[in-house]
N, C-alpha and C positions, 0 to 999 in steps of 0.2 A: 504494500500500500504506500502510494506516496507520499513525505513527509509534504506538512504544509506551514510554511514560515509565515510568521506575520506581516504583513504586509504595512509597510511605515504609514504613518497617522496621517489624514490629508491635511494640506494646507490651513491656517487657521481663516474661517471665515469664505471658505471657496464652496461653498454648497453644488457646485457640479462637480465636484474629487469627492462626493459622497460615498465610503468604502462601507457602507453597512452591508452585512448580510453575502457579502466577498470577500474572497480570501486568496492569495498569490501563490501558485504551487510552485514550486522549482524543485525538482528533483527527479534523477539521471535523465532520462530523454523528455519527460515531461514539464511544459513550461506553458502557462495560462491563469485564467482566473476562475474561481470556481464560486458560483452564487451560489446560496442553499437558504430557505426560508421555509416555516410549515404557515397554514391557513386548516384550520378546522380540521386537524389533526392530520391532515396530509403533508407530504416532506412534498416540497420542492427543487429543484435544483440541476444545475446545467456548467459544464464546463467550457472553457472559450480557450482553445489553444495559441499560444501565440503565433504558431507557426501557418494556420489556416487562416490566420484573420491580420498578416502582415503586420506583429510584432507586438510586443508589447502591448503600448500604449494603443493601439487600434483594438486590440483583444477586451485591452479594460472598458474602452468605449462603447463595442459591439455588448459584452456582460451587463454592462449597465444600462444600456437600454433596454434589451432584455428581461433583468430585474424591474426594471420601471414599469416596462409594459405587464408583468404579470403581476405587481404589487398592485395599479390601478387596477387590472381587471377583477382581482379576486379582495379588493376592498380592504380595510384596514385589520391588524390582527383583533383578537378578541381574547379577552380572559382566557378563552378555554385553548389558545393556542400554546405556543412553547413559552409563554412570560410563566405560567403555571409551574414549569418544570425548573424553573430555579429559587423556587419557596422552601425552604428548610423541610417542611414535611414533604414535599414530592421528591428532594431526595432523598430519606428514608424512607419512603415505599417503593423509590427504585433496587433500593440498596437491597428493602427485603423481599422482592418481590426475584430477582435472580440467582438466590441462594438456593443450593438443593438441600442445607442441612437445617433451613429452617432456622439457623444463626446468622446473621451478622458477623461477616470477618472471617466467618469461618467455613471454606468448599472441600470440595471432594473433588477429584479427577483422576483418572489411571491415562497412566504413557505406556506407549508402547516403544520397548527395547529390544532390538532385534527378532520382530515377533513376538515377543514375551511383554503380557499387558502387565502394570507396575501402579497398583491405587496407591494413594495418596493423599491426604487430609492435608488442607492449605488456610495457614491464617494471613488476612488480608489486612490491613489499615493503612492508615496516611500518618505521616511524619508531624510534626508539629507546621512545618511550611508548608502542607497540602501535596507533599508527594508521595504514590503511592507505593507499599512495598509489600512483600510478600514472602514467607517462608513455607516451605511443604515439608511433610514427614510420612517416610514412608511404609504402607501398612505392612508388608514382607517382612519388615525390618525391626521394628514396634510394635507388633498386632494391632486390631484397633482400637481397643481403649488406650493405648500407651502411647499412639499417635495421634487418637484425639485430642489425650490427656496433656500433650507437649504443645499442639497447638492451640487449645484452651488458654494454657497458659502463656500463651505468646502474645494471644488478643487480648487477654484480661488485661494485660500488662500496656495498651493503649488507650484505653477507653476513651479516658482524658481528652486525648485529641478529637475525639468524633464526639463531643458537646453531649456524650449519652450518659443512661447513668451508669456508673459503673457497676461492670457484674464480676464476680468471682468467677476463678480459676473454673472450681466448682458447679456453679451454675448454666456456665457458659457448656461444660461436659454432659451436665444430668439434660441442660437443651438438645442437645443435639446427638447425644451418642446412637438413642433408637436409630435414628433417620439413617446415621453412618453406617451402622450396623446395616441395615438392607442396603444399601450403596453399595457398598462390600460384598454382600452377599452377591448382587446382580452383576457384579466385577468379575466374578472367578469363570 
């Protein structure tokens, strides 16, 4: 997937260098502009290469009208569009709405190693600067309460940063261990 670098601020006060809702990809052969907006819970979005649309700046001006034209048509956003998804609780129901173990922070996954599938119990959190990290432990190796039980302990030990309340070692285990358990099971 291509990285997408930020694309510098526009001018102060130039309301046609309006970059909302675009974004400037550069990466290996890829070079354009890429709109993306949702309307009524539909995603939007279109890429403008530079190399079809003679460069650059021609790319950004073809995207931007583009986005113009489909911002009129389809009217202003509305509450129920993507403003919604950056409210403190819609990301914790994103958060717990992707989990298989029914915790927070805390996944399952099996790798596959030379043909040989490899579960895994993974704790998730963010740093105190909002980045995200991850450690896995693996059930071959641990069983699974011992893998759960290591990465229980890994999340508990973050809570702090995700503004929640904190749970015990403990808690975080007795949540989620049934769930692992059948995960596990469906693994083998």
């Amino acid at each position: 997937m291509p990285s997408r670098s930020a694309s510098p601020p526009p001018p102060a006060g130039d309301p046609s260098d309006d970059r909302s809702n675009m974004s400037r990809v550069d990466s290996g052969k890829m070079h354009g502009w890429l709109v993306r907006f949702q309307r009524q819970g539909v995603k939007h979005g279109k890429f403008f290469s530079d190399s079809a649309h003679g460069g650059a700046d021609a790319a950004f001006d073809v995207a931007r009208a583009w986005r113009d034209e489909r911002l009129r048509a389809l009217g202003p956003a509305q509450a129920s569009d993507a403003s919604r998804m950056h409210t403190a609780a819609a990301r914790r129901k994103n958060r717990r709405s992707v989990t298989r173990t029914g915790v927070t922070g805390i996944g399952f996954q099996v790798r596959e190693f030379s043909a040989q599938r490899v579960p895994y119990v993974t704790a998730y959190w963010l740093d105190a600067d909002g980045r995200r990290h991850h450690t896995s432990f693996s059930v071959q190796k641990h069983g699974v309460e011992g893998a759960l039980r290591l990465a229980a302990r890994a999340r508990a030990a973050t809570a702090e940063w995700h503004g929640e309340r904190p749970r015990t070692e403990q808690e975080l285990y007795d949540a989620a261990v049934d769930r692992v358990r059948e995960l596990a099971e469906t693994a083998r």
